[in-house]
C-alpha positions in Angstrom: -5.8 -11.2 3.5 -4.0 -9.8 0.4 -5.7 -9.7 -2.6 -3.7 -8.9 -6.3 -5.5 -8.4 -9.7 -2.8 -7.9 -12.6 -4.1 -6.3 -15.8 -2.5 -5.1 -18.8 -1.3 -1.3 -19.2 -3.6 -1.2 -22.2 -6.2 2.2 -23.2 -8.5 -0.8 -22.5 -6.9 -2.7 -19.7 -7.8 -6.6 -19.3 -7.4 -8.2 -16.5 -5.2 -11.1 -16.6 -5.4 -12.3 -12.9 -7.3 -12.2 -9.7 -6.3 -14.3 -6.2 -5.9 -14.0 -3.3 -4.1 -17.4 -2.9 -0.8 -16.1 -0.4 1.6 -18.5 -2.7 0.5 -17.5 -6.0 0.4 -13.7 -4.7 4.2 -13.7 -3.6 5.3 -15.7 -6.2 4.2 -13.1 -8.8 4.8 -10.2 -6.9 8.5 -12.0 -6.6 8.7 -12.0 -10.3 8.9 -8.0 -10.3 11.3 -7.9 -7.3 8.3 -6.6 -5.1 8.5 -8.6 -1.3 5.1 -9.2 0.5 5.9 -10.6 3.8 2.9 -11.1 6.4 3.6 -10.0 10.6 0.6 -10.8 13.3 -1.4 -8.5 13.7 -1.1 -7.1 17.7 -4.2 -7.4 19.0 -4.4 -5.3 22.1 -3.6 -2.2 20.4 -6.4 0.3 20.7 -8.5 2.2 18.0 -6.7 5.5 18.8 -3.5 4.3 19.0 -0.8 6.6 18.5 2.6 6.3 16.6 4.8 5.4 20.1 2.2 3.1 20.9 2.3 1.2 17.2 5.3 1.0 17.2 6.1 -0.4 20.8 3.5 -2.9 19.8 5.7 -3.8 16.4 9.2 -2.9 18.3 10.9 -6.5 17.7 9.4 -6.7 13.4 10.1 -3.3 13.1 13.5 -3.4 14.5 14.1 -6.7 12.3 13.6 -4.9 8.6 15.6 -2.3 10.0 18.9 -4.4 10.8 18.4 -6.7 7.4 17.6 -3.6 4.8 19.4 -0.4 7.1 16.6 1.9 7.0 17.1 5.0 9.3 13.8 6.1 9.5 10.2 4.7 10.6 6.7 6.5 11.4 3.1 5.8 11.3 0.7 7.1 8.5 -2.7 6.6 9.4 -6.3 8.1 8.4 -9.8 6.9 9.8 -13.0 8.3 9.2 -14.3 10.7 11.6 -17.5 13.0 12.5 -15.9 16.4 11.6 -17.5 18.5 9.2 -14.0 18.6 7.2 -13.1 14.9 7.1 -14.7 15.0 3.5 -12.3 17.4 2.5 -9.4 15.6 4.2 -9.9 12.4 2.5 -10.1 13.3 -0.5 -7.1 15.7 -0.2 -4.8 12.8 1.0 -6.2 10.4 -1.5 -5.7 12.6 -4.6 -2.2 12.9 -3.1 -1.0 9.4 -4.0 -3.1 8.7 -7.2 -0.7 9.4 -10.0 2.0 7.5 -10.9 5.4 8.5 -9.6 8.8 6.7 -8.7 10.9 7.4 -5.2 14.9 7.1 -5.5 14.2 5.1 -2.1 12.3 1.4 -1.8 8.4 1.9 -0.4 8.0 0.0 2.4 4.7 -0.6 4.3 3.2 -2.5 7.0 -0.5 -2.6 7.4 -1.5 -2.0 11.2 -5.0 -1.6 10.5 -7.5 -1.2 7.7 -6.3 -1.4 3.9 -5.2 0.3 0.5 -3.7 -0.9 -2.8 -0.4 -0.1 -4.4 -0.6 -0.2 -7.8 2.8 -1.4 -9.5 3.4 -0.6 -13.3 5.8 -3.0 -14.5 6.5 -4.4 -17.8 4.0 -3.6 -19.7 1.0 -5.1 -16.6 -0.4 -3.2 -13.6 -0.3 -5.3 -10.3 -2.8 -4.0 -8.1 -1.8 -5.3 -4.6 -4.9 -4.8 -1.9 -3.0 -4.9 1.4 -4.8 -5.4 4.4 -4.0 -5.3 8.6 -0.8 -7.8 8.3 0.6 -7.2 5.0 4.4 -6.2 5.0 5.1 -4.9 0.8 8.4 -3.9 0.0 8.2 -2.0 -3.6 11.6 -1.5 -4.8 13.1 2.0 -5.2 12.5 3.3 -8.7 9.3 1.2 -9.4 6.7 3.0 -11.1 3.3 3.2 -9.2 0.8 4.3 -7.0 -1.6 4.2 -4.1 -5.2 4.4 -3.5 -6.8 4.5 -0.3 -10.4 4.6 -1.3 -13.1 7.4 -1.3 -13.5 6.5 2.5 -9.8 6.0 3.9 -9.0 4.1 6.5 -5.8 2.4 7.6 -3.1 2.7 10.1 0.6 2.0 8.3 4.0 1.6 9.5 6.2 3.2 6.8 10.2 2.5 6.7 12.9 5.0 4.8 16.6 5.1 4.7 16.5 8.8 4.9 14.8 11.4 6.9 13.1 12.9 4.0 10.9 10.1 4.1 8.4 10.0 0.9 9.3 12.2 -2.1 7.8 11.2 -5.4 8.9 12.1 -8.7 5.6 12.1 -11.0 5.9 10.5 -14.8 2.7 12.6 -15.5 1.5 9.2 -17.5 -2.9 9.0 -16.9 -2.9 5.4 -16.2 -4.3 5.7 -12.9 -7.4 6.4 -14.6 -7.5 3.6 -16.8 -7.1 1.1 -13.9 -10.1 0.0 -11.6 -9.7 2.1 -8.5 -9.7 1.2 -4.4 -13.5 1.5 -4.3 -14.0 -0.5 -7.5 -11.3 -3.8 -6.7 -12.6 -3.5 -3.1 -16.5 -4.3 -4.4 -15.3 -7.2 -7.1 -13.5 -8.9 -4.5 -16.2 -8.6 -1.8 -19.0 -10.1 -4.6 -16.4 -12.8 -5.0 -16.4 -14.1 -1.2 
């Protein structure tokens, strides 16, 4: 289920809202042009799934957002913890890679297979941390200034949609927010000791 906190893009952020009621989720995220849309989950796919696979499963949603919003592209990001000796080095690689706040001249579009992560959406003056989990379809608009955190411990499995074949390129604003704002790891724990 998706969770959303909103705080303010303050040196001391406050948090301004926390829910993870579905209607109150969309109709904020609506009010910053950001789409979260919710698929079943397929249930027979297995752990080790690979990209043809996922996306067989998916074939009729998938080929849905392509005909309303022409994309031209889809794949499958995806990053579970494993036993080898450098899976440590791998996560945190790929993490740090989406932790500053950039913009894409394309929309971000994501569908969460498996496991979770939260996009972080600087708008207006407020930060909309959006925890997406297995289900969640969010649709960031193109030029929206954010970013992504996937935890110290990454796992998910995403179906990601582009109208080009260069897929994700970000263009950085350089601005330290990020580290202002509760992180994955953090939300993930305050939501947890709220259940």
């Amino acid at each position: 289920m998706t969770y959303l906190t909103v705080y303010t893009d303050d040196e001391q952020p406050e948090t301004l809202l926390e829910s993870d009621d579905a209607a109150e989720i969309a109709a904020t995220l609506k009010e910053i042009d950001v789409v979260l849309r919710h698929w079943q989950v397929a249930g027979d796919l297995p752990e080790d799934a690979g990209q043809e696979e996922i996306l067989a499963a998916y074939r009729a949603e998938v080929d849905r957002v392509i005909a309303e919003e022409g994309y031209t592209f889809v794949d499958v990001a995806q990053l579970h913890p494993d036993d080898s000796a450098d899976w440590p080095e791998r996560a945190a690689a790929a993490r740090q890679k989406f932790l500053n706040e950039h913009t894409h001249d394309d929309d971000e579009v994501r569908y969460f297979v498996a496991g979770s992560g939260i996009f972080y959406l600087h708008v207006n003056g407020k930060v909309h941390a959006v925890l997406c989990e297995a289900g969640d379809l969010l649709s960031v608009p193109k030029n929206t200034t954010h970013w992504f955190d996937m935890g110290t411990r990454p796992d998910f499995t995403a179906i990601r949609f582009f109208h080009d074949d260069d897929g994700w390129i970000g263009d950085f604003t350089g601005d330290p927010i990020s580290q202002r704002i509760p992180d994955f790891d953090t939300i993930a724990a305050a939501r947890a000791a709220r259940n």
